[in-house]
C-alpha positions in Angstrom: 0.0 0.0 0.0 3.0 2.7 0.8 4.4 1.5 -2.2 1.1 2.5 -4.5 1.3 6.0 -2.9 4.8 6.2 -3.6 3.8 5.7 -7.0 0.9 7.5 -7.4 3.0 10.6 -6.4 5.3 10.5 -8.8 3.0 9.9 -11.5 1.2 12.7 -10.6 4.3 14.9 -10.4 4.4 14.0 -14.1 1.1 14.7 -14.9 1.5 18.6 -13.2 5.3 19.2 -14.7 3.1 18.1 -18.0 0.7 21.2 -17.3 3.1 23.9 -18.0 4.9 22.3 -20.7 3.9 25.1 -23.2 4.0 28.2 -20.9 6.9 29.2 -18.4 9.6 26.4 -17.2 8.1 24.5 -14.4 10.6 23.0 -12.8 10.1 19.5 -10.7 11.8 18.1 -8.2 11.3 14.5 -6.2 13.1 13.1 -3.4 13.2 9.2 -1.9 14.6 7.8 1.3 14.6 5.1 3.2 15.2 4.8 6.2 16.9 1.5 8.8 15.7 1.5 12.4 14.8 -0.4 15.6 11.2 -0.5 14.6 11.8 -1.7 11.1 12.4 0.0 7.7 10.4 3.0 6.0 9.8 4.2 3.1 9.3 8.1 2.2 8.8 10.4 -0.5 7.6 13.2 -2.0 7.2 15.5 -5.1 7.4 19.1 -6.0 6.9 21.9 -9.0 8.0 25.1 -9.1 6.9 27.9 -11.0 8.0 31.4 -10.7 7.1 32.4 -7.2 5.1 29.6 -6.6 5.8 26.5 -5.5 4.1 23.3 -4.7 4.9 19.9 -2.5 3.6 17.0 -1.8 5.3 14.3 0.8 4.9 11.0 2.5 
C-alpha cells in the first residue's frame, strides 16, 4: 500500500510538470529515502513543482 502512494506521487508529479509544458519552465523536483531502524524500515517520498514564485509539495 505505501508503495502505491509512492507511485501514485510521482506519477502525478508528471502529470502537473506536463501542465506547464507550453507556458513558463516548471521546474520539478522529487526526493526518496529510506530509512533502517529499531522498529523496522520505512519508506518516504515526496514530489514538488515550481513555477516562478510559486511552489508546490507534496510528501509522505
Amino acid at each position: 500500500m505505501r508503495m502505491f502512494r509512492v507511485i501514485l506521487l510521482i506519477l502525478t508529479g508528471f502529470a502537473l510538470a506536463a501542465c506547464g509544458a507550453d507556458g513558463e519552465p516548471v521546474q520539478p523536483t522529487a526526493s526518496l529515502g529510506v530509512g533502517v531502524g529499531s522498529s523496522g524500515t520505512h519508506v518516504g517520498g515526496g514530489v514538488g513543482l515550481r513555477k516562478g514564485g510559486f511552489g508546490l509539495y507534496l510528501g509522505v
